[in-house]
VOLUMZA-195903 format. One record per residue (C-alpha): y, z, x. Coordinates in steps of 0.001 Angstrom, whole numbers, plus 500000, padded with zeros to 6 digits. Last residue first. Layout:
N
<r py="Y" pz="Z" px="X"/>
...
END
This chain:
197
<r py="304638" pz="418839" px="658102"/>
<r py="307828" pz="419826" px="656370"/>
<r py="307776" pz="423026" px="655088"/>
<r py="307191" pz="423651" px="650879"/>
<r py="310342" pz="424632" px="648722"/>
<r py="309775" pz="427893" px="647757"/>
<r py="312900" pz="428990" px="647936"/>
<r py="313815" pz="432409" px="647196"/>
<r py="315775" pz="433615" px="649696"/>
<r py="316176" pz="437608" px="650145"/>
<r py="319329" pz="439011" px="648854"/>
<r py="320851" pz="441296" px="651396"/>
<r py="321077" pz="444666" px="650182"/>
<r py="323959" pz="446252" px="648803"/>
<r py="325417" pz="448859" px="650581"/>
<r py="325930" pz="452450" px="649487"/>
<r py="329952" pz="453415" px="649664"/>
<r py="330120" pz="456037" px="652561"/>
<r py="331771" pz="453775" px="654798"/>
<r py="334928" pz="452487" px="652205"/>
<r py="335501" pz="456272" px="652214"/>
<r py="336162" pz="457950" px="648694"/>
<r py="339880" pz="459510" px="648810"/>
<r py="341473" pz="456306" px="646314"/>
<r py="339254" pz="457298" px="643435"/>
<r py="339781" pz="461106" px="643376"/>
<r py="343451" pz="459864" px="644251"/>
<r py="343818" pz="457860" px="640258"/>
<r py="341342" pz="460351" px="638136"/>
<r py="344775" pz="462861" px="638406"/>
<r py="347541" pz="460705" px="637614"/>
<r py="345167" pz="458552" px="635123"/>
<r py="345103" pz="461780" px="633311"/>
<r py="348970" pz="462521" px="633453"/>
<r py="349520" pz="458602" px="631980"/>
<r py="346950" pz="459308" px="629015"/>
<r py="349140" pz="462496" px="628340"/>
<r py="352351" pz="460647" px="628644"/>
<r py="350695" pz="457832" px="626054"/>
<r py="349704" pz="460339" px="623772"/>
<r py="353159" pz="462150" px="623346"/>
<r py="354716" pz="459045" px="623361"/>
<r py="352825" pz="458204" px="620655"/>
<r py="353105" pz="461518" px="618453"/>
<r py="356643" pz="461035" px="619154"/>
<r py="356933" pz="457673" px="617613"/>
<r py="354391" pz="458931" px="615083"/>
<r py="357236" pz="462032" px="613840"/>
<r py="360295" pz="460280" px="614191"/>
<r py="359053" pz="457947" px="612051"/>
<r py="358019" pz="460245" px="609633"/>
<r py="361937" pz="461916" px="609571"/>
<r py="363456" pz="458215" px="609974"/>
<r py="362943" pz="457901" px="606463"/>
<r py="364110" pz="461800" px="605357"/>
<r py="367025" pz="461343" px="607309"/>
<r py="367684" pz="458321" px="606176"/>
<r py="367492" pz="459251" px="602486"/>
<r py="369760" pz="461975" px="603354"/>
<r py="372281" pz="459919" px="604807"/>
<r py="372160" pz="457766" px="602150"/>
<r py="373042" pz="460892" px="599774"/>
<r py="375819" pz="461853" px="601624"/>
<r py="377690" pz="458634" px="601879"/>
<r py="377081" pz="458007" px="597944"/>
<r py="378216" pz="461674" px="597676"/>
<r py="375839" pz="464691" px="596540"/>
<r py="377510" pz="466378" px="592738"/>
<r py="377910" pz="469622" px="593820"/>
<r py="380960" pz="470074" px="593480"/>
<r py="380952" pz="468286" px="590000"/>
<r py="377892" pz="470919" px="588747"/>
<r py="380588" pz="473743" px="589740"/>
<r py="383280" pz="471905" px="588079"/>
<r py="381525" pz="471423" px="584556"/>
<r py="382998" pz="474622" px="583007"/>
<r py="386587" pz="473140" px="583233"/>
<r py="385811" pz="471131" px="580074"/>
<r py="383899" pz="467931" px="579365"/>
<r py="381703" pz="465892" px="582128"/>
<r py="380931" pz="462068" px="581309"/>
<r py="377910" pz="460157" px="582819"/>
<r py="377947" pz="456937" px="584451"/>
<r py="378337" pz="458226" px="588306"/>
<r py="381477" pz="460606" px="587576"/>
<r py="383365" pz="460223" px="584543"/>
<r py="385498" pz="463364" px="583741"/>
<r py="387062" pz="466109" px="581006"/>
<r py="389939" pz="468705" px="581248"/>
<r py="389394" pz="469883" px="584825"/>
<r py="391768" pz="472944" px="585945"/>
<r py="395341" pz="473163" px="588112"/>
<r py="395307" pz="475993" px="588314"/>
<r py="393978" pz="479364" px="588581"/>
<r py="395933" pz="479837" px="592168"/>
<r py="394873" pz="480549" px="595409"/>
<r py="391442" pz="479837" px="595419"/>
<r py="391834" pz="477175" px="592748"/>
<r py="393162" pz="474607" px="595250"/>
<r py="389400" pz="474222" px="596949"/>
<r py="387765" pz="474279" px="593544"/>
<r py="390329" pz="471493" px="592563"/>
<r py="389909" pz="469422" px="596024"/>
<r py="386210" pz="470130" px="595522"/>
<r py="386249" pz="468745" px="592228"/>
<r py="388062" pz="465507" px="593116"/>
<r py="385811" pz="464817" px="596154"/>
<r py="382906" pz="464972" px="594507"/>
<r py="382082" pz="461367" px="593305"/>
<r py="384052" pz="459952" px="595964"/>
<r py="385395" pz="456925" px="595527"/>
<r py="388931" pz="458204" px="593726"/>
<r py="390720" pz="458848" px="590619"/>
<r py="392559" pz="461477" px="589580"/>
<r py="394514" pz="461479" px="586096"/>
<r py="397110" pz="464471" px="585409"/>
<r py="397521" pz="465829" px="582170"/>
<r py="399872" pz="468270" px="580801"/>
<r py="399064" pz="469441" px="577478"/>
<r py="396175" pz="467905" px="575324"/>
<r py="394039" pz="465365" px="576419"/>
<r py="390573" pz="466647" px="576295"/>
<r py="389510" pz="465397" px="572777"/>
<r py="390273" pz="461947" px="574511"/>
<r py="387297" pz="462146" px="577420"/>
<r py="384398" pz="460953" px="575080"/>
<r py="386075" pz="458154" px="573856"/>
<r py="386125" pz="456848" px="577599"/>
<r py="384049" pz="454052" px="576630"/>
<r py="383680" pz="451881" px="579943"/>
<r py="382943" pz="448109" px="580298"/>
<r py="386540" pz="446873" px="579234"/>
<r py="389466" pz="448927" px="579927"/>
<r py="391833" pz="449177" px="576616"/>
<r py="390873" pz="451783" px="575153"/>
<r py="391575" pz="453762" px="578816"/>
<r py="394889" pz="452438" px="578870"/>
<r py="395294" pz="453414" px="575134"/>
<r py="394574" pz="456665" px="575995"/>
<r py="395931" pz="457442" px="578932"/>
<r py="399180" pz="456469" px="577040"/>
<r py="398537" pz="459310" px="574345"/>
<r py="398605" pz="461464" px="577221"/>
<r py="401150" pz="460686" px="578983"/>
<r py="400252" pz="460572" px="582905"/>
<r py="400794" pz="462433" px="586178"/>
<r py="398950" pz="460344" px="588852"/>
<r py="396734" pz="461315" px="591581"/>
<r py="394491" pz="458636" px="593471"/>
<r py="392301" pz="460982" px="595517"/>
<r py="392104" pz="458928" px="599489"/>
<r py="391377" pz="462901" px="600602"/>
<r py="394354" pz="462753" px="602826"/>
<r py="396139" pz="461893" px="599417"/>
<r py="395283" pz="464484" px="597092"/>
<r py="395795" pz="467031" px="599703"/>
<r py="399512" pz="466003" px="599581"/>
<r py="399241" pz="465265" px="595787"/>
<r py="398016" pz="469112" px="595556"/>
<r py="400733" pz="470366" px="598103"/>
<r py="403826" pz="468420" px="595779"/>
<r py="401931" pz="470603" px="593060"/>
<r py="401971" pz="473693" px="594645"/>
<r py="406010" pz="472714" px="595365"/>
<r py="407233" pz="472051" px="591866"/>
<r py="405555" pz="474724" px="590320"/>
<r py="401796" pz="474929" px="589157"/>
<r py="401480" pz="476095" px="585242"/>
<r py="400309" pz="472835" px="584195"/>
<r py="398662" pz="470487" px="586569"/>
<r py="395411" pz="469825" px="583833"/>
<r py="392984" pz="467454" px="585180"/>
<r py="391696" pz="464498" px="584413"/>
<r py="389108" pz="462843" px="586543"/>
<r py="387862" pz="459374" px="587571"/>
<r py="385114" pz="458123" px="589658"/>
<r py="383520" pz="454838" px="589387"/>
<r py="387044" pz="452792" px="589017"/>
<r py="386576" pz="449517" px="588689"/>
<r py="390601" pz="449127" px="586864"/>
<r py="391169" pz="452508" px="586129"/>
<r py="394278" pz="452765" px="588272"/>
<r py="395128" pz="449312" px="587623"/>
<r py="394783" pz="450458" px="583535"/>
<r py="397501" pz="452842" px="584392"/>
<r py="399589" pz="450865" px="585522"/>
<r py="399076" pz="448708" px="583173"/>
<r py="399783" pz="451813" px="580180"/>
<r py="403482" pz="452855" px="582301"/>
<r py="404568" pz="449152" px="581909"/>
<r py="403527" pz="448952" px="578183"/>
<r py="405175" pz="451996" px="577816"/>
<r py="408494" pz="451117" px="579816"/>
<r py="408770" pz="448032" px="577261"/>
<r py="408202" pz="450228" px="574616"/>
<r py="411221" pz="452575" px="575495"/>
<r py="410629" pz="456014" px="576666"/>
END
């Protein structure tokens, strides 16, 4: 590789990493041509960024992103390496646990999920199950709208019983005959204005 195909090769990488919240490397090796033309496939429905790097140009990509110190990640980057990146803070994981059932590759070298840094194919199970920025929103609305949910229907459950007992006091008010009703009697004049002689 020449150095002007390097320094091409290290911005593309650095577009890749460019913002990026989520990024993983894994290790392809050991998967033939077609498994790993399936991985990029899944890759892709998934909107997973996957892209088969050098590793000592991952590297000086990754030096050279500002905000982020990937030191952390660079004992990992031996072998093949393949960097994933995507919005979804678990979606890389699963797509590895998901591929792993069939085969033992490809595994997780190191990652950077949500500020903190994961090292070594151990950490996949805690990346699975690492809740989504969708996922947790929707819990925290769930558990809003759960109170909510809870007077609303404790009001409409008041307000239908208060209708049902106006329901039933309503005809017992309506049957009583306009005769039997007690009269009032006739007020008697109080003047006491002296006749005219």
């Amino acid at each position: 590789m020449t150095k002007d195909q390097k320094v091409v090769a290290i911005q593309e990488i650095k577009d890749l990493l460019q913002d990026a919240k989520v990024v993983y490397v894994a290790d392809l090796d050991g998967l033939n041509a077609g498994k790993s033309s399936e991985f990029r496939r899944q890759a892709f429905k998934q909107n997973i960024k996957v892209k088969v790097v050098k590793n000592t140009l991952l590297q000086k990509a990754m030096e050279q992103i500002e905000g982020v110190d990937y030191s952390e990640m660079f004992q990992t980057f031996k072998g093949n390496s393949a960097l994933m990146v995507a919005e979804t803070a678990n979606a890389p994981a699963k797509l590895i646990k998901d591929f792993r059932k069939k085969d033992e590759k490809p595994a997780l070298k190191s990652a950077f999920v949500q500020e903190t840094f994961y090292v070594g194919d151990n950490n996949l199970d805690a990346l699975v199950s690492i809740k989504s920025r969708e996922e947790m929103i929707g819990e925290i609305i769930g558990l809003l709208q759960s109170p909510i949910q809870r007077v609303v229907s404790a009001l409409q459950n008041k307000s239908e019983a208060a209708d049902s007992t106006e329901e039933v006091a309503a005809p017992a008010v309506e049957e009583t005959p306009a005769e039997a009703a007690p009269e009032a009697p006739a007020a008697e004049s109080t003047d006491e204005t002296p006749a005219a002689e």
